[in-house]
Structure formats: C-alpha cells, structure tokens
C-alpha positions as a printed NumPy array, in Angstrom:
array([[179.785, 154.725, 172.125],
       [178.476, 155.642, 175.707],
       [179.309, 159.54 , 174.828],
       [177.366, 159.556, 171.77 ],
       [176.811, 158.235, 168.007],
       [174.713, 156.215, 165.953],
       [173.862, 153.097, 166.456],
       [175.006, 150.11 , 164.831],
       [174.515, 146.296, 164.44 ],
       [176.602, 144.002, 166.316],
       [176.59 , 140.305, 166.121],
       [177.517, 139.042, 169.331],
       [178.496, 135.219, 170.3  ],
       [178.486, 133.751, 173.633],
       [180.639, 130.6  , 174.546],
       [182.379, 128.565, 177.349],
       [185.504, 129.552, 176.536],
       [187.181, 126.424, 178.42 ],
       [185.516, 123.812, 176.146],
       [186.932, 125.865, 173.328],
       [185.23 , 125.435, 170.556],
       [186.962, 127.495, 168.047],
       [190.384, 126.538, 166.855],
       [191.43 , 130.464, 167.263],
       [194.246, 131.12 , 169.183],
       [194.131, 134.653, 170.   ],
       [190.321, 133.54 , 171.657],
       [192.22 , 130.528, 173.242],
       [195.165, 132.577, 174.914],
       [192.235, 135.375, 175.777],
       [189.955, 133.003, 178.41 ],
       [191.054, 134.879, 181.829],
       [189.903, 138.206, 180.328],
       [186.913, 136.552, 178.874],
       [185.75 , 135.491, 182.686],
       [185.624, 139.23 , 183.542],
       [182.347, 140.396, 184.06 ],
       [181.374, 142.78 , 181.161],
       [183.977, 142.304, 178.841],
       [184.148, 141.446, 175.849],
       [186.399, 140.727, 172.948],
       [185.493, 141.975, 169.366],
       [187.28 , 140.653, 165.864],
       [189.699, 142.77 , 164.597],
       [188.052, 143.132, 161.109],
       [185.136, 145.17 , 162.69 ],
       [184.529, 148.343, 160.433],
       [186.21 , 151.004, 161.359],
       [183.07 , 152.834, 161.838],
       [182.514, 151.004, 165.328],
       [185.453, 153.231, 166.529],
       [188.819, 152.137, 167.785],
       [188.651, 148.548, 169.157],
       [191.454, 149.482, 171.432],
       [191.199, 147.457, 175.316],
       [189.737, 149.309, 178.327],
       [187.233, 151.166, 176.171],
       [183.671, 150.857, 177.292],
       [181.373, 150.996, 175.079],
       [177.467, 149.59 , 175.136],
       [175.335, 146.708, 174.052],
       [171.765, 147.163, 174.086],
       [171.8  , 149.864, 176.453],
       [174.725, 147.749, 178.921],
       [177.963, 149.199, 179.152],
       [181.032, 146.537, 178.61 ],
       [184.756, 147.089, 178.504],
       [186.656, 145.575, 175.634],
       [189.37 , 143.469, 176.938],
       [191.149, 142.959, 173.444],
       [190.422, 141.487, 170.009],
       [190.764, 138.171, 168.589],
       [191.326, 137.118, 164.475],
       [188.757, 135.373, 163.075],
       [186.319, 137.498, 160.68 ],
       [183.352, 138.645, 160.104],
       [181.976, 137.048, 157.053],
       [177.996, 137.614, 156.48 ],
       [177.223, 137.668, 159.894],
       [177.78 , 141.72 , 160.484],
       [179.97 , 144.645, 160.006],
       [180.919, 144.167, 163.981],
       [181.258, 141.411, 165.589],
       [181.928, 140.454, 169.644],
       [182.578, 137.252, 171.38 ],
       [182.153, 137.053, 175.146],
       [181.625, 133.944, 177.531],
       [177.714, 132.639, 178.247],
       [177.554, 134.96 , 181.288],
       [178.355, 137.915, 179.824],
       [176.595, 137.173, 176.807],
       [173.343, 136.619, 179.299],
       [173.788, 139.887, 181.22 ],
       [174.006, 141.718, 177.955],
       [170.981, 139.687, 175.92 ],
       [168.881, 139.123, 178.838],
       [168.456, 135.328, 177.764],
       [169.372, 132.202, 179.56 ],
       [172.068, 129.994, 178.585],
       [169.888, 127.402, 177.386],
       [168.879, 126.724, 174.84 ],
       [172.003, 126.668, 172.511],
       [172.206, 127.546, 168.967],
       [174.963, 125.685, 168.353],
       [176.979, 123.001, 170.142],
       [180.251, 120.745, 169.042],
       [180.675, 117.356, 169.289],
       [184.358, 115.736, 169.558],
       [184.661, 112.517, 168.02 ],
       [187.207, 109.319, 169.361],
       [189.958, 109.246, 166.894],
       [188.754, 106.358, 164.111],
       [185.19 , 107.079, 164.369],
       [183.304, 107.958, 161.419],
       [181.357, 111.365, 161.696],
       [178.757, 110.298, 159.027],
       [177.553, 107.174, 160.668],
       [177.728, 109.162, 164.055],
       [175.448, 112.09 , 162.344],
       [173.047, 109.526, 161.599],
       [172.869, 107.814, 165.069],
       [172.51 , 111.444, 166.666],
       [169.689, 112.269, 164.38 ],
       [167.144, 108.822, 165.297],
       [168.115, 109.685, 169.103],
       [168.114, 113.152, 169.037],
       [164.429, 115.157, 169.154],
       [163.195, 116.567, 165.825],
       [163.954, 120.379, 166.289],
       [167.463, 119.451, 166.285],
       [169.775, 119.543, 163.53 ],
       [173.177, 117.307, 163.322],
       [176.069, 117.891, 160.775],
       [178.868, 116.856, 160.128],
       [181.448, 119.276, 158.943],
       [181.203, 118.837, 155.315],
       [177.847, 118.782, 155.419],
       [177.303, 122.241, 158.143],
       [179.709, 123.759, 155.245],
       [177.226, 122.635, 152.322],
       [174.074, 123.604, 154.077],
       [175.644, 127.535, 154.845],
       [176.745, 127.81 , 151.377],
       [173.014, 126.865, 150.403],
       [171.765, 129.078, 152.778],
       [173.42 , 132.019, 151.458],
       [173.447, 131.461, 147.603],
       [169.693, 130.258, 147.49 ],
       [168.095, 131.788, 150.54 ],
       [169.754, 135.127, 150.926],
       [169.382, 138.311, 148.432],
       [173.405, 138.439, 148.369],
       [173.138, 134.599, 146.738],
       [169.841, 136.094, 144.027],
       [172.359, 138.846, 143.423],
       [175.421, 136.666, 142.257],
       [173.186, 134.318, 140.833],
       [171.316, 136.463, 138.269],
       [174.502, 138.812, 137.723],
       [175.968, 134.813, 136.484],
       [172.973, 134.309, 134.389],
       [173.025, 137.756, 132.441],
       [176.824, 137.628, 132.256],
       [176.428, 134.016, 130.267],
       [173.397, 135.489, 128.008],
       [175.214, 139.12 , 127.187],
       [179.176, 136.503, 126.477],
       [176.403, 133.946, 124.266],
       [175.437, 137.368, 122.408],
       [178.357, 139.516, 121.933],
       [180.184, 136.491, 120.294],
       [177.405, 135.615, 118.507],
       [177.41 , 138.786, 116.742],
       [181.618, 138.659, 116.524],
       [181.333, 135.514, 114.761],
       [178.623, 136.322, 112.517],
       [179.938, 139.397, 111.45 ],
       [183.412, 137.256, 110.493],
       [181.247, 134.594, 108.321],
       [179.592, 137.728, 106.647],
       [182.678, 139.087, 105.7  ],
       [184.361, 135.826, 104.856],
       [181.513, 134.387, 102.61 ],
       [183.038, 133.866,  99.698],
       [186.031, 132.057, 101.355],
       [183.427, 129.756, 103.02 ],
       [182.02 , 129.469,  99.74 ],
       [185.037, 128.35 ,  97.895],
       [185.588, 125.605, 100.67 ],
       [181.973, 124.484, 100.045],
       [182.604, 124.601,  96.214],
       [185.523, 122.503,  96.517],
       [183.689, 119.462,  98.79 ],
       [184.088, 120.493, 102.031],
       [180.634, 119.583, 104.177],
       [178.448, 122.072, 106.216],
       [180.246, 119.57 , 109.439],
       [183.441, 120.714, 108.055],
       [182.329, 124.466, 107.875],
       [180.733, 124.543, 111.434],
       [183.731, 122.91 , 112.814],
       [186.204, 125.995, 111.531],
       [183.413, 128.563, 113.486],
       [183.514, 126.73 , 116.457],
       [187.663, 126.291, 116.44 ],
       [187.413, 130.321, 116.186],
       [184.919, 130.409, 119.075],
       [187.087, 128.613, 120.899],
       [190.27 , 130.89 , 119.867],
       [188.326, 133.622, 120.683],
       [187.635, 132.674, 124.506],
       [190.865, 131.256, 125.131],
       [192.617, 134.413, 124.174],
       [189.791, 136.695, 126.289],
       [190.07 , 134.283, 129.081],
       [194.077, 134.736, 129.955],
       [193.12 , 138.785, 130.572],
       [189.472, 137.75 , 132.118],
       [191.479, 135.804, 134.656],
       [193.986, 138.5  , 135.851],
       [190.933, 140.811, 135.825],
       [188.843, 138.292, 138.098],
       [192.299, 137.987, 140.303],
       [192.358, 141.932, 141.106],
       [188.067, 142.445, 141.304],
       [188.823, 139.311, 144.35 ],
       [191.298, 141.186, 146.262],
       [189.228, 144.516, 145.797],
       [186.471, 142.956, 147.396],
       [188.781, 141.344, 150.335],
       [189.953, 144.715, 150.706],
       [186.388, 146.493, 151.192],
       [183.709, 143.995, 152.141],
       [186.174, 141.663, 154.372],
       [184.735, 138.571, 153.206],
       [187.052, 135.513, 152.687],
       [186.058, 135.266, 149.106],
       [188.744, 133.08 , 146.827],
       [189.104, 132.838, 143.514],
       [189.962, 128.344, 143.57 ],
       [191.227, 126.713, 140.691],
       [188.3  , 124.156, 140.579],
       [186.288, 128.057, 140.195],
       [188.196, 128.618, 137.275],
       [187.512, 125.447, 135.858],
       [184.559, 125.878, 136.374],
       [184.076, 129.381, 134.443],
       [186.412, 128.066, 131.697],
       [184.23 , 125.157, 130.699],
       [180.829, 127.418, 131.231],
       [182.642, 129.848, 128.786],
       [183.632, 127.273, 126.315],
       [180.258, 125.359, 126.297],
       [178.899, 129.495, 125.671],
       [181.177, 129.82 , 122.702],
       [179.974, 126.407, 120.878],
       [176.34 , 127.447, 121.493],
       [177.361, 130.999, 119.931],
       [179.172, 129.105, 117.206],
       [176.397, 126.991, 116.381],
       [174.001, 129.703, 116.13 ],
       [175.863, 131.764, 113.731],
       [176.55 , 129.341, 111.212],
       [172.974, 128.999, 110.874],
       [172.926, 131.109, 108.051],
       [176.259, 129.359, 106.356],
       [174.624, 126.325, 106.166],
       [172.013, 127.574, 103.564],
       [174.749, 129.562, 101.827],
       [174.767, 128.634,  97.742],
       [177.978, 128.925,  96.395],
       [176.31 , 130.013,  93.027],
       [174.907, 132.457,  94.763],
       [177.686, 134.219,  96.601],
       [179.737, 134.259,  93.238]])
C-alpha cells in the first residue's frame, strides 16, 4: 500500500496475453486491461492481508506504483500468499528485466502428434540449459520438486514416517495385551492341534478387524482435516481415491507387521505351562 504498511511477498508473472497460455478465462476475457500500462491483475485467493483487491486501487511493486485492473481465478498454490499476473511490458517496467530470456514457454502440438516423441526431438535440438516436458512429465517433476526438494515435502514426509511407526506400535501393544489376556484360550486351541500358522493367522484376522473398523472414522476425519486446510492455506490439496488406497494398504501391511510381532511370544507358549 502506497499510504503505508508492511511489506509483503508477491509472486508476479508476466505473459503475452494474446498467445494465451493459460486456459483461464477470467485472464482470457481480461487482455485489453492487461495492455494498460501499469496494471495489473492479481488472483482472487490472495490473503486478505494484501488488502482489498478491489480495481482502480494503486498499490506498489518494488517501489513502482500499478493500478489493479481486476482479478482473475486461478490460485495460488506454493508459489506465494499474493500473487499478480500482468503482460511482459508491465512485468519489465516493474522487474527491471528484459523480456528475454523466458522461464517458461508453451508449445502447441498438431492434433495426432505425439508429445513424447516431440519432447525427445526438442531435447537433441534444443541447447543444454533448456528443459522440455511434456505435461505429464512437467506435473511429475513439480510434485518431485516439492515433496523431495522443499521443507513443506521433509515435513509431510517424516510426519508419514512417524505416523506408520507410532500405528505399528500402538497396535502392537493392543494386540499383545489381547493374547496376554486370552492365553489360556490360545492355549486350549494349541492343546487341541491347532498349529502356531493357525494361531498367527487368528492375530492377524484381528489386526485386520482392528484397522478396518479405525479406518471408516480415520477416513471421515482425513475428509474434514482436507477441507480445513483448503479453507486456511488455499492449496488445492485432494483427498483421491487412489490416496486412500493407498493409506489403506500401507495401514493393512502395518497391522500384519504388528500382528506378527506380537505373536512372538505365543509361539513359545506351553500349554502345560499356562494350565
């Protein structure tokens, strides 16, 4: 704000609007105010601490004033708490950088070609400081990016490691506390013929009961903690039912290694002894 305030990050992306690059429509129908000098648009999910994104407010950029000439739907993602798109002029008065080089450029294909082949050509013509993907693949490489390379992707990644450790114990010590107090029944079964196979398979079965009862609340839980954090941090995180699969069968291979671990002391029980 021009009139005073604290300053704030902004992540700002210059374009030619007429090649249109993003499939947005409230950028596309936008391109006329985008060609004014020092205006800019900014996404409507910019924090609210930026101040109202309302048009004909000026505001400034690295000590330039602009006028915002509207705002446009896209999101913010990772890339800031504010975000602005303008055309390359604008984005060069404000930056002080020249238009070239570009970060990032899209390439239309003919109908019928295929993009992988394509990437491939564009990568032995192309110089070596110049990266080529194809959709899929500029979708695979930013998910790396930010799961492997970024703090936010250490941060979900260990909180997934000690979640799996502190399920593998808690039902470790659940199910050992059930064969302690239902010894002598295991007993009897081993008294009777039944094998130590026969034994371990009846803790696993109520490993498995276990989980699938937790999981049904676990789900509903997971469902509301999502839209909490679509509500605060504005990030388009879904919960996907290949996710869920993916949970459930980390969960169920958790509760056989739990299983397995607490019928360690089962296996060495002596009937004669317990009775």
């Amino acid at each position: 704000d021009p009139n005073g305030g604290i300053k704030l990050d902004a992540f700002l992306i210059g374009f030619d609007p007429k090649a249109q690059p993003f499939a947005v429509a409230s950028l596309e129908d936008q391109v006329d105010t985008l060609a004014k000098p020092d205006t800019v648009l900014v996404d409507d999910s910019t924090r609210a601490i930026f101040g109202p994104l309302n048009a004909g407010r000026e505001v400034e950029l690295d000590g330039r004033r602009v006028t915002i000439g509207g705002t446009y739907n896209l999101g913010t993602g990772f890339l800031g708490i504010g975000v602005l798109a303008m055309d390359v002029a604008n984005f060069a008065r404000v930056t002080q950088r020249r238009a070239d080089p570009v970060n990032l450029g899209v390439i239309q294909l003919a109908p019928g070609v295929d993009a992988a082949r394509m990437a491939e050509t564009l990568r032995r013509i192309l110089p070596d400081d110049v990266q080529v993907f194809t959709r899929k693949s500029l979708a695979a490489h930013e998910n790396a990016y930010w799961t492997k390379r970024t703090s936010v992707g250490l941060i979900f990644g260990s909180g997934l490691i000690v979640a799996l450790i502190v399920g593998l114990m808690v039902l470790y010590q659940t199910l050992a506390t059930q064969i302690a107090r239902h010894l002598p029944q295991f007993a009897t079964l081993k008294a009777i013929g039944y094998g130590d196979a026969s034994l371990v398979a009846v803790v696993v079965f109520e490993a498995l009961m276990v989980v699938g009862v937790a999981f049904v609340p676990a789900v509903a839980a997971a469902f509301v903690s999502y839209g909490v954090i679509r509500n605060e941090t504005l990030l388009p995180v879904m919960l996907t039912p290949s996710h869920l699969a993916m949970v459930l069968g980390a969960t169920l291979v958790m509760s056989a290694a739990s299983a397995l671990l607490s019928v360690s002391g089962l296996r060495r029980a002596d009937p004669a002894d317990v009775f």
